[in-house]
N, C-alpha and C positions, 0 to 999 in steps of 0.2 A: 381510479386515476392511475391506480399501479408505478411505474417508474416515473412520472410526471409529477406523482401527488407531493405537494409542498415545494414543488420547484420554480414554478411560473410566479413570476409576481414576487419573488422574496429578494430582497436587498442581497449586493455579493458581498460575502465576508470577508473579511483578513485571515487568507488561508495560513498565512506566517504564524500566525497567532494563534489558530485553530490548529492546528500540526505541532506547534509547541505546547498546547495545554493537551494533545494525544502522547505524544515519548513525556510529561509528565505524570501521566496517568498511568502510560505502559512500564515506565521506568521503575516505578513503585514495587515489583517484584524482586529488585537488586537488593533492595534492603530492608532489614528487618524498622519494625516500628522503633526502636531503640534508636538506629541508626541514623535516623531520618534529618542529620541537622542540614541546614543550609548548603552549607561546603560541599558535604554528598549528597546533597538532590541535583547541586550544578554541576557535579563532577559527571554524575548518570546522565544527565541531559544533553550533557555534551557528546557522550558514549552514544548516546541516540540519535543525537545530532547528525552526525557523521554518518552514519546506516542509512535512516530517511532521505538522507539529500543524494546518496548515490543511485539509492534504488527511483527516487524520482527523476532523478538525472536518466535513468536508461529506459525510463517507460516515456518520459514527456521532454526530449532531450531540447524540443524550440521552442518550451515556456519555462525552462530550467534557471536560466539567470534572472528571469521576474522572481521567480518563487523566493530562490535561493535569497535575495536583497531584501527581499518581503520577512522570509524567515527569521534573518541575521538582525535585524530589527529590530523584533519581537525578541530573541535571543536577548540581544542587550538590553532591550528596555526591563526584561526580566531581572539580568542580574543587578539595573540601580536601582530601582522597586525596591529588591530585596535587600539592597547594601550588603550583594554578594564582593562587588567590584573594591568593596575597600577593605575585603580582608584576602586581597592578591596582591603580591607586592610587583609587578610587573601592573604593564597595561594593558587593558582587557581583551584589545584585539589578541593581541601579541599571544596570553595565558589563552585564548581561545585555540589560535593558531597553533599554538607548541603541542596542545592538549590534544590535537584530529589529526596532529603527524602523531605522536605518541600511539595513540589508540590504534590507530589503521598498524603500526609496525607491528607492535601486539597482538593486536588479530591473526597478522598475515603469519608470525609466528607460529599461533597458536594452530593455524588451518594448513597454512601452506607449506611449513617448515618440515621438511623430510623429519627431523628430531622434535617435534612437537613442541616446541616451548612456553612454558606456561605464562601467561599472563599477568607474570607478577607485581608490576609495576600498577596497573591497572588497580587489582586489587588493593594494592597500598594505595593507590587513591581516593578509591570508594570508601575502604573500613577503616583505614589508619590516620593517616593526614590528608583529609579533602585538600586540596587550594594549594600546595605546598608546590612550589617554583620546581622544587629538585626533588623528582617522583622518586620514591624509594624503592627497594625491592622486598616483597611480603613474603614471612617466612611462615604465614600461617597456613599448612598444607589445605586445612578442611575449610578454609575460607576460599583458598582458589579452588577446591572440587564443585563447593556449593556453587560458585558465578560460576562456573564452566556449565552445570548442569542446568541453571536458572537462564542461560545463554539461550539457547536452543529455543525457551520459549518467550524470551523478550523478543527475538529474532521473528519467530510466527506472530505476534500479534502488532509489531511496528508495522510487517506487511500489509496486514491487515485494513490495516488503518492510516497507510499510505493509498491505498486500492482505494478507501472510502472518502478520502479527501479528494485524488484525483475526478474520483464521481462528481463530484460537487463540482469541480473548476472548471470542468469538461460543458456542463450543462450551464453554467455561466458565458459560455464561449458561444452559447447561441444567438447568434445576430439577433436583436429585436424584432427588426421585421420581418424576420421566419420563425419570429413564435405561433402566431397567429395561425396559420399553415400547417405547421408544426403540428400544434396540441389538437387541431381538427383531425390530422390525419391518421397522427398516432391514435387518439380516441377510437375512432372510425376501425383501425384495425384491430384495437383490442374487443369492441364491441363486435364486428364480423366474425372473430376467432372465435368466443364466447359462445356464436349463433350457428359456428360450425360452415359460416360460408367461409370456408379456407382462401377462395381465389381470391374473395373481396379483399379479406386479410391480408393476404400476399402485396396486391395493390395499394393498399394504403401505408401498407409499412415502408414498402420500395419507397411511394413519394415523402413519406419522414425521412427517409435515407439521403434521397435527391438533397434535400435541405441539409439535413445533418449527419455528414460521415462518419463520427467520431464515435457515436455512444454503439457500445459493446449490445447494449442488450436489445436493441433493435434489430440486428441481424440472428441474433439467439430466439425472438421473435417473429419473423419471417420464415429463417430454419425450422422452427417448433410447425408452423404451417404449410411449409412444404412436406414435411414429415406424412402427413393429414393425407396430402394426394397426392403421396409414390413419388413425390419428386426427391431421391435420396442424392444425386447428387447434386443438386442446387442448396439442399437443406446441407450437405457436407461442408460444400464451398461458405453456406452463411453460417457456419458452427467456424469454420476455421478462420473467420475471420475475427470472429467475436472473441478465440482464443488470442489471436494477433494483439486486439486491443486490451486485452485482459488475461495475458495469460496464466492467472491464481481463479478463474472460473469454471468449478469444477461440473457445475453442471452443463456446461459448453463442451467439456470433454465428454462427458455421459452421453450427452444427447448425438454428438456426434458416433460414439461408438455405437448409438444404437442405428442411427441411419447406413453406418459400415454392413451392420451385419446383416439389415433389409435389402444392402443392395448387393449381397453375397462376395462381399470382398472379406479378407482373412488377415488385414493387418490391424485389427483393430482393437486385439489387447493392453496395445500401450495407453492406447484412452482410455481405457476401462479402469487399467492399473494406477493412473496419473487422479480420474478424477476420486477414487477411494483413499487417493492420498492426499487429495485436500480436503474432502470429505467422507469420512469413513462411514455415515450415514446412506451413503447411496449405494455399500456394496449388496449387493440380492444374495 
């Protein structure tokens, strides 16, 4: 079944909610088990908060305020669950709101600031006084090195698992009455590919296409079968597409690099270089 399998027929989730239990899970790297109380699991959640919703903001920008409402939902329903909300002495919109202008200032500091400024505030939020109205500044040097270095890989694995949930909402966004069509057609090409008839392939995936523009790995599908019979620049044009919709898919850059260099064009190291850096398993 390949990219269809378990998707037809399965109820849509509450992506809000499923996105909020992934920056729970990915958040877990900011702090030690020692640390872990309430106030700083919602302080990192928020820190997460704020990353997830930008980067889905630029990959899905006209299903951004469904999400966003969906998310902030979940968001809150979490901190009265937890009886996070009654140990902020402000109200929780508000402590939320003050907390993703903080964080983004801190950031931009810390990345964009010709003098690099450290994140000190931040860190006083995580390890020192979670929840506390009036962020302090942390004078503990080896606490802001550790979240600085811990940064880099909270950052790779939100992506991650922003990329993974947009899969999911993408394939929910298939009309009902083009599933039908749909799963024959897609079937139909993977079994032609399989059987080495590349053209049927091509065919069937094109009419998956016709129905559904959106999913990345259909045209990375089609492209893999043109590759089969010399067609390098069709196979190009459906690699670059697939990087359009996806562009952290690194095998969409490989595979394109490889069709560059079948079709004796010479610009085609930055793929090469692009897809080893999101997976360093595919360098030869």
């Amino acid at each position: 079944m390949g990219i269809f399998n378990g998707i037809i027929g399965k109820s849509k989730e509450n992506y809000g909610e499923t996105m909020l239990d992934e920056c729970l899970d990915a958040g877990k790297i900011m702090l030690e088990s020692n640390q872990r109380s309430k106030g700083a699991i919602f302080e990192v959640l928020i820190f997460c908060s704020h990353h997830i919703l930008k980067r889905y903001h630029d990959k899905r920008p006209n299903f951004y305020n469904d999400f966003q409402e969906e998310y902030f939902e979940a968001l809150y329903k979490f901190a009265i669950e937890k009886g996070i909300h009654k140990q902020i002495q402000c109200e929780l919109p508000k402590f939320i709101d003050s907390r993703f202008h903080l964080n983004q200032e801190q950031i931009n500091s810390l990345y964009l600031s010709p003098k690099k400024l450290y994140p000190t505030k931040i860190v006083y939020n995580f390890y020192e006084k979670p929840l506390s109205i009036d962020s302090g500044n942390s004078v503990d040097i080896s606490a802001i090195m550790r979240f600085i270095l811990k940064l880099k890989y909270l950052y790779e694995d939100l992506e991650r698992r922003v990329e993974d949930i947009i899969k999911k909402i993408d394939w929910d966004k298939i009309p009902k009455n083009y599933i039908k069509d749909f799963r024959f057609h897609y079937n139909q090409g993977v079994t032609k590919f399989n059987l080495k008839d590349f053209q049927g392939a091509i065919f069937d995936f094109s009419k998956s296409i016709e129905l559904v523009t959106h999913i990345a790995d259909l045209y990375y599908l089609r492209g893999s079968a043109r590759i089969q019979i010399k067609e390098y620049k069709e196979a190009i044009n459906d690699f670059t597409i697939t990087i359009d919709i996806n562009p952290n898919n690194a095998k969409a850059y490989y595979a394109r690099y490889t069709a560059k260099i079948m079709n004796n064009e010479y610009n085609a190291s930055s793929d090469y270089k692009m897809a080893i850096e999101l997976d360093p398993s595919l360098e030869t």
